[in-house]
BAPAVEX-990350 format. One record per residue (C-alpha): residue number from 1; y, x, z. Coordinates in Angstrom, 2 decimals, padded with zeros to 5 digits, m for minus. Example, Ala and Ser with C-alpha at 12.3 -4.5 7.8 and 13.67 -1.06 7.14 Angstrom:
! BAPAVEX-990350
  seq       yy       xx       zz
    1  m004.50   012.30   007.80
    2  m001.06   013.67   007.14
! end
This chain:
! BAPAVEX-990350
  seq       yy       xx       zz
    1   137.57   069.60   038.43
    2   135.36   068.93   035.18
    3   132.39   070.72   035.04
    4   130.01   071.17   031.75
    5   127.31   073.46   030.65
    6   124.32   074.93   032.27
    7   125.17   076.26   036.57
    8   125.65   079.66   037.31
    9   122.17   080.09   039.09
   10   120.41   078.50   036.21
   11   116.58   079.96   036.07
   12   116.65   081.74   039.40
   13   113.39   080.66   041.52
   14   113.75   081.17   045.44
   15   110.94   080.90   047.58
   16   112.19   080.01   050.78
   17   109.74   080.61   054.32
   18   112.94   080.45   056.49
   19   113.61   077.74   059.33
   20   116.17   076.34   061.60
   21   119.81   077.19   060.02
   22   120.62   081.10   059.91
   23   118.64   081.36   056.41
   24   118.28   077.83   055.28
   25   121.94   077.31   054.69
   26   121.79   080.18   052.28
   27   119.13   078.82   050.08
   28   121.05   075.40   050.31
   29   124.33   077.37   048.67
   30   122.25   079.05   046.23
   31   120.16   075.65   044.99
   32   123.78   073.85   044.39
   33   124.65   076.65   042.32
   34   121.35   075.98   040.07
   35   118.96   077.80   041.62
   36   115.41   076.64   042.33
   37   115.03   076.42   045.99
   38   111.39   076.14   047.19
   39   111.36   075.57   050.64
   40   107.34   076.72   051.71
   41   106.17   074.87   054.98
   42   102.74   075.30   056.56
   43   103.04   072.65   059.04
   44   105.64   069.12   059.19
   45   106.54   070.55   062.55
   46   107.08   073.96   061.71
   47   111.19   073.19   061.15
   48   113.90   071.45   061.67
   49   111.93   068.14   060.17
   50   111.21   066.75   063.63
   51   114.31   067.94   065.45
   52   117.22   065.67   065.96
   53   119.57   064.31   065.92
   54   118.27   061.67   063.79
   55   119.39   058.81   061.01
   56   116.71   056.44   061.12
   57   113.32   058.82   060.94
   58   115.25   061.46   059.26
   59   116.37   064.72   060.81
   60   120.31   064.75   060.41
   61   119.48   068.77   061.18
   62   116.48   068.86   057.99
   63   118.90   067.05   055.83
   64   122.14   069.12   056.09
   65   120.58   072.40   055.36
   66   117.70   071.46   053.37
   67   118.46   068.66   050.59
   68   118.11   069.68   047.03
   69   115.27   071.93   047.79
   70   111.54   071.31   046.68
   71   108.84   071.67   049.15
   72   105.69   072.89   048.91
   73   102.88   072.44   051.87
   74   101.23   076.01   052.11
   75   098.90   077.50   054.80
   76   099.80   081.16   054.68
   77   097.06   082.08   057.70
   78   094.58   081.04   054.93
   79   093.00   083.82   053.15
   80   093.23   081.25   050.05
   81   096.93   080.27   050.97
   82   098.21   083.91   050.81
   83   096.90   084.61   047.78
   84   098.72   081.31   046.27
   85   101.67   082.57   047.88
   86   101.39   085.97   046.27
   87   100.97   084.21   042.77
   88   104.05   082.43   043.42
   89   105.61   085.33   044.20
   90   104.91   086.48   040.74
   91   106.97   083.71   039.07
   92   109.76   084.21   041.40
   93   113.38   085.82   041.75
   94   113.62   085.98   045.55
   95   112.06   085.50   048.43
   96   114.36   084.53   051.82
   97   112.75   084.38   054.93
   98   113.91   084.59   059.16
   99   110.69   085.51   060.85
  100   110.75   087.72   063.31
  101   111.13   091.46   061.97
  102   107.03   092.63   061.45
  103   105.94   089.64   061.05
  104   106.17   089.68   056.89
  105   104.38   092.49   057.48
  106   101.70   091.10   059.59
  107   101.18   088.03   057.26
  108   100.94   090.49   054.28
  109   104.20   089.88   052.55
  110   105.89   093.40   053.84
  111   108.46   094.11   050.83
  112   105.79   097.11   049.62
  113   103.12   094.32   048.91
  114   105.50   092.11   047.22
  115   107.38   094.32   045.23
  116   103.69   095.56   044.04
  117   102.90   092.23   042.71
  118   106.61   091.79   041.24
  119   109.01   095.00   041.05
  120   111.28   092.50   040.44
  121   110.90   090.77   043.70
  122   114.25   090.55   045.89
  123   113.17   089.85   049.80
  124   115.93   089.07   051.70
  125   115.06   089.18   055.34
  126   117.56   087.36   058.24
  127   116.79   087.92   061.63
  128   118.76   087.91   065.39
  129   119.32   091.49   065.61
  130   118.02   093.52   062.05
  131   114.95   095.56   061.44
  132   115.93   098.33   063.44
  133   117.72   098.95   066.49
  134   117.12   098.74   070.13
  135   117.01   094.95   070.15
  136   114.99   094.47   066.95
  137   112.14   092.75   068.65
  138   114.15   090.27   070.30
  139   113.90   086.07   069.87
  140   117.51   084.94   068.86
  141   119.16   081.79   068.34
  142   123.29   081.27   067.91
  143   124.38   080.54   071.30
  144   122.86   084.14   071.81
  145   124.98   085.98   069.19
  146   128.12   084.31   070.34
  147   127.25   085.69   073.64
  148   126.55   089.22   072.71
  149   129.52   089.59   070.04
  150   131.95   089.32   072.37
  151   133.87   085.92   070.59
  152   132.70   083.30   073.42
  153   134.17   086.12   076.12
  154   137.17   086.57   073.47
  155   137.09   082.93   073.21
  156   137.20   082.14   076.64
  157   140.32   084.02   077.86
  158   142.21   082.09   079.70
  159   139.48   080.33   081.28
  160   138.35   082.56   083.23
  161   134.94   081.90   081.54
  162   132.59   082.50   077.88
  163   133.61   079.67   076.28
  164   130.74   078.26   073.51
  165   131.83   077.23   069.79
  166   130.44   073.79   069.32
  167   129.21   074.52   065.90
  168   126.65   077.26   064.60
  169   128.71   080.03   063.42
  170   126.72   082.70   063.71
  171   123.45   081.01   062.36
  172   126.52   079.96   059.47
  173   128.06   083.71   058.99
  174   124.08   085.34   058.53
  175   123.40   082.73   056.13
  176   126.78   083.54   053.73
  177   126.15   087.34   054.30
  178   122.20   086.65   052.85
  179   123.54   084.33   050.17
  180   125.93   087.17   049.14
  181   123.95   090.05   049.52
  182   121.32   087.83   047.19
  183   123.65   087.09   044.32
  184   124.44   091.33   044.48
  185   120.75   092.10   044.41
  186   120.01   089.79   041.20
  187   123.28   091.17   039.68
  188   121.59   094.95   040.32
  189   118.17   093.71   038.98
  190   120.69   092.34   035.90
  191   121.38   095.89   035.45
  192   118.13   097.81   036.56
  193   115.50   095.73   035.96
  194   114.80   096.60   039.79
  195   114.24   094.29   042.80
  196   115.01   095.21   046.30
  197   114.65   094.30   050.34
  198   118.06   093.58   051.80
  199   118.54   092.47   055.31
  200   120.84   090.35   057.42
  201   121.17   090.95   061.21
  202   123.37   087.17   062.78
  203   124.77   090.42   066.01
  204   125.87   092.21   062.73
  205   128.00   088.79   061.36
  206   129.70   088.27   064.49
  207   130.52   091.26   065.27
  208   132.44   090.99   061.99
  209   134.51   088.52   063.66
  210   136.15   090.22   066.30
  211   136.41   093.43   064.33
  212   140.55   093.65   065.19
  213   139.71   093.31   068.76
  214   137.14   096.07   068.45
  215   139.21   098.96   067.00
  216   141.82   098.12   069.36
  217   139.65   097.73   072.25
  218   138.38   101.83   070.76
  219   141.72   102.20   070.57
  220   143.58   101.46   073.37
  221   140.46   101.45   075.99
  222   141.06   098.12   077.40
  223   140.61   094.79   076.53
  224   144.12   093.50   076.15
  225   144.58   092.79   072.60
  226   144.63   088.61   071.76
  227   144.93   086.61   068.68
  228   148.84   085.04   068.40
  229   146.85   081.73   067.27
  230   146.85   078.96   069.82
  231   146.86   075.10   070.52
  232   150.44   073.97   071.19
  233   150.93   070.12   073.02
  234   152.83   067.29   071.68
  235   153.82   063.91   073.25
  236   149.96   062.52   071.94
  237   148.07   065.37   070.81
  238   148.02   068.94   069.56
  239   148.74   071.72   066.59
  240   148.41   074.99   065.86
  241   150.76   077.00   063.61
  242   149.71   080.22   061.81
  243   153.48   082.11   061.21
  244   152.27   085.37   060.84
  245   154.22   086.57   057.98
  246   157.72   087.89   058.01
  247   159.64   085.04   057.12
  248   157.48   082.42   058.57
  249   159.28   082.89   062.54
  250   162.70   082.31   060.83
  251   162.10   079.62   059.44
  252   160.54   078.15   062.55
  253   163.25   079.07   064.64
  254   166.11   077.57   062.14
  255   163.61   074.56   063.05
  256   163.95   074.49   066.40
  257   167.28   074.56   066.25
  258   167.73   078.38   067.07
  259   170.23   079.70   064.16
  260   171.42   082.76   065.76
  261   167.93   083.83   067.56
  262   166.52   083.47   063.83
  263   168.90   086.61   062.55
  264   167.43   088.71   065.22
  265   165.06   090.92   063.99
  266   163.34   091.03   066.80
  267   162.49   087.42   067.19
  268   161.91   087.32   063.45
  269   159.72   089.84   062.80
  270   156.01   088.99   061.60
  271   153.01   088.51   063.92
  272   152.02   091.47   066.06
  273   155.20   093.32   065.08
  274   158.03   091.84   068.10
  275   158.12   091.95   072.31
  276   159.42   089.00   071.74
  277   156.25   087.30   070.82
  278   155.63   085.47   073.88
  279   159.29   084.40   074.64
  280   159.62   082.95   070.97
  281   156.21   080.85   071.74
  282   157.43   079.42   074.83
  283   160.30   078.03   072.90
  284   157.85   076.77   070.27
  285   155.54   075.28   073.34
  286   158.90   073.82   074.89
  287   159.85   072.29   071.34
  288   156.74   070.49   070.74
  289   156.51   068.65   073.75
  290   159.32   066.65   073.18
  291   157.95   065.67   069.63
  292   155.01   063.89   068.62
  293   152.26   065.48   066.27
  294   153.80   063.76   063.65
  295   157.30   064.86   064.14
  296   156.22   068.51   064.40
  297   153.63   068.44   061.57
  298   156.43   067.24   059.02
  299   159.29   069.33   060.78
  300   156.80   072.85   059.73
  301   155.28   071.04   056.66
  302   159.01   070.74   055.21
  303   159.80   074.40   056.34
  304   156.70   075.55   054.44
  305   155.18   077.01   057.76
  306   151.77   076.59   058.54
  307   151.01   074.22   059.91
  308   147.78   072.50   061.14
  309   146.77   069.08   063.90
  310   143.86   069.34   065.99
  311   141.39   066.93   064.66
  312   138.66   065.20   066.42
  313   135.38   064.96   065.24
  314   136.40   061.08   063.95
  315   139.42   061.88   063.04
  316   138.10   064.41   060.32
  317   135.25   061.54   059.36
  318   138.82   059.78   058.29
  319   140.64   062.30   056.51
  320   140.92   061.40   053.19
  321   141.33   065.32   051.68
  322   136.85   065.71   052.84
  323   136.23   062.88   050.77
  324   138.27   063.90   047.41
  325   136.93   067.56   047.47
  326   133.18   065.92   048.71
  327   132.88   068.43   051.36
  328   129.93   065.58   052.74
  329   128.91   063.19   051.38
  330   126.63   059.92   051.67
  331   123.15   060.17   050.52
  332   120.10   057.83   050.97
  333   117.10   058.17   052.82
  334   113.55   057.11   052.39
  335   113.76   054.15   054.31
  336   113.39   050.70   054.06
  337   116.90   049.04   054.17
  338   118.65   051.12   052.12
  339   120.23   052.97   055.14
  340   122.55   056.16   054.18
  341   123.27   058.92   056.10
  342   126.35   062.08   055.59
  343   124.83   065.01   054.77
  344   127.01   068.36   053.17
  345   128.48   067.83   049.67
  346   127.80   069.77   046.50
  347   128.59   073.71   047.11
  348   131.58   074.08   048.29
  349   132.29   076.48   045.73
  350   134.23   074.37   043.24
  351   133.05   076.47   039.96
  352   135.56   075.17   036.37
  353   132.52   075.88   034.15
  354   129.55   074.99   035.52
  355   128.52   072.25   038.18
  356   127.10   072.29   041.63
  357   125.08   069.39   042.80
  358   123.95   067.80   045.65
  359   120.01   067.01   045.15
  360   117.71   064.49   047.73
  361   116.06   065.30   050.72
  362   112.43   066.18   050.03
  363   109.49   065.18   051.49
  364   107.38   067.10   053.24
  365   105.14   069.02   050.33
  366   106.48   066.22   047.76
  367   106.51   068.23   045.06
  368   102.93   070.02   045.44
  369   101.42   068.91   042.69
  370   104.63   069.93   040.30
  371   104.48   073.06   041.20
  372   100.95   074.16   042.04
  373   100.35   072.68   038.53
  374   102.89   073.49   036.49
  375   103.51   076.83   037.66
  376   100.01   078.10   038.96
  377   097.72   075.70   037.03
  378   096.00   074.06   038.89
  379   094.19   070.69   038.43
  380   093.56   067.97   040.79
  381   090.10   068.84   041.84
  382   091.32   072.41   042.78
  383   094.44   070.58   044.47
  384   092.18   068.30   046.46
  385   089.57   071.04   047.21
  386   092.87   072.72   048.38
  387   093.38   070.14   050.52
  388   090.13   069.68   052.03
  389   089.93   072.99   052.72
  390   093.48   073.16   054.70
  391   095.08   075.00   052.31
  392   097.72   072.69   051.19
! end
């Protein structure tokens, strides 16, 4: 897709005091849109920078959710360092941070300070469990939220046991929610002129993933509702199949060789709709185990069902479709040998207008002396007496 002009976020200055993933990955969609993402640390330690897994001396962790960013070193205990923080604050669009909810408050960035040194000011806050509510006060990580959701117990069924996703979605469903309740708040200030303090809670996002089994759960009082979708064995390997619509299971069964069962309404009918749900998967089950993934890939592919394998982890590193649409990509690191490492590709909102990109990992507080001059200025004796004062 060709891509020309300025990017949609063009002018938009984030400053960004959030760590780990749940935040992060929002200001990582937001700076390959065109936004300037200025990530503020007050110690190397203080993130994911010394966290593996590693590529050579590089955090694989640092990398994925922060490349593209610039980073600033900033001491925001120091009486000096908050008040370079709040003067950043004036030049800026939006501040995200994950703290802890109070502790904005306690440093002296509560959204009434801010928004008195820019009413323009959007703070977007991202924390385990919101600013209010029984659990407010609570540590959180993602393993935590799939726990108290209910998906790892929904997950699980079957098992007899919570089962845990491998991957972060809950630290990855906060960070989309921030990213989109950002790109509403500038569109309001757009309008009004007017900043605002909007907040993400992760409990809230996954919660929003098992709302279906919620209102029936309400509904019904027990917990029997389940998800059609599941993993279906071949000869050498697996595949799921998503035929929910009407349409979709009569096609399938004219597949499977089951002419007469596919003019029954009943065995027809869309997902959810039938009795005859489980029967009609057991013959699916009992068709794909005489047939390798192959076979029953291109046997649904040809039908127009869908249709999907289940991939390993190397198997996806070979998958050709990744690498066209650049959903990672290879990027070097500061290191002597030239040695690359995968990190995620440019947004992976594919925009016909304007580009994303895909910017380098930065240093820790590489691009100090950019900013603190260009945007505050400051020369290099009030840089270094910064510095020797442990400030910067």
């Amino acid at each position: 897709m060709a891509n020309s002009g300025p990017s949609v976020l063009e002018g938009v200055r984030i400053l960004e005091l959030a760590r780990w993933q749940a935040a992060p990955r929002g200001g990582l969609v937001l700076r390959d849109m065109g936004a300037e993402v200025i990530k503020v640390e007050w110690r190397k330690g203080g993130d994911l920078r010394n966290s593996g897994p590693f590529v050579g001396d590089m955090s694989v962790q640092f990398a994925a959710y922060n490349r593209g960013k610039k980073s600033i070193s900033l001491n925001t205990r120091h009486q000096k360092g908050k008040e370079i923080f709040l003067d950043m604050v004036k030049l800026a669009d939006v501040v995200l941070e994950n703290f802890r909810p109070g502790t904005m408050e306690k440093m002296g960035f509560g959204y009434e300070v801010l928004s008195q040194v820019n009413p323009g000011i959007i703070l977007a806050s991202v924390s385990g469990f919101g600013q209010y509510g029984p659990y407010r006060d609570r540590q959180c990580f993602d393993p935590i939220i799939q726990a108290m959701s209910g998906i790892g117990h929904q997950t699980g069924r079957g098992f007899d046991r919570p089962i845990m996703a491998e991957g972060p979605i809950m630290d990855r469903t906060a960070a989309l929610h921030a990213t989109i309740g950002i790109l509403g708040a500038l569109r309001y200030r757009d309008r009004t002129g007017e900043g605002q303090w909007l907040e993400v809670a992760m409990l809230d996002g996954g919660i929003t993933l098992e709302e279906v089994a919620l209102a029936m759960c309400h509904e019904t009082g027990n917990d029997d509702f389940m998800r059609s979708g599941s993993f279906i064995q071949c000869q050498d390997g697996w595949i799921t199949t998503g035929a929910a619509r009407a349409g979709m299971w009569e096609r399938m069964l004219k597949v499977m060789g089951y002419d007469e069962l596919s003019q029954d309404p009943e065995f027809a009918a869309p997902m959810f709709a039938t009795d005859k749900a489980e029967v009609r998967m057991e013959l699916l089950h009992l068709w794909a185990e005489e047939r390798t993934v192959k076979e029953a890939e291109e046997a649904l592919v040809g039908a127009d069902i869908p249709v999907g394998r289940a991939m390993s982890i190397p198997e996806v590193l070979e998958d050709s479709h990744i690498w066209e649409r650049e959903v990672m990509m290879e990027m070097d690191i500061d290191e002597p040998g030239g040695k690359k490492m995968l990190v995620p590709g440019p947004s992976i909102i594919k925009f016909s207008k304007t580009p994303t990109t895909a910017g380098p990992i930065p240093k820790y507080g590489e691009h100090n002396e950019e900013l603190y001059g260009e945007l505050l200025g400051l020369d290099q004796d009030a840089l270094t007496q910064l510095r020797d004062e442990g400030v910067i």
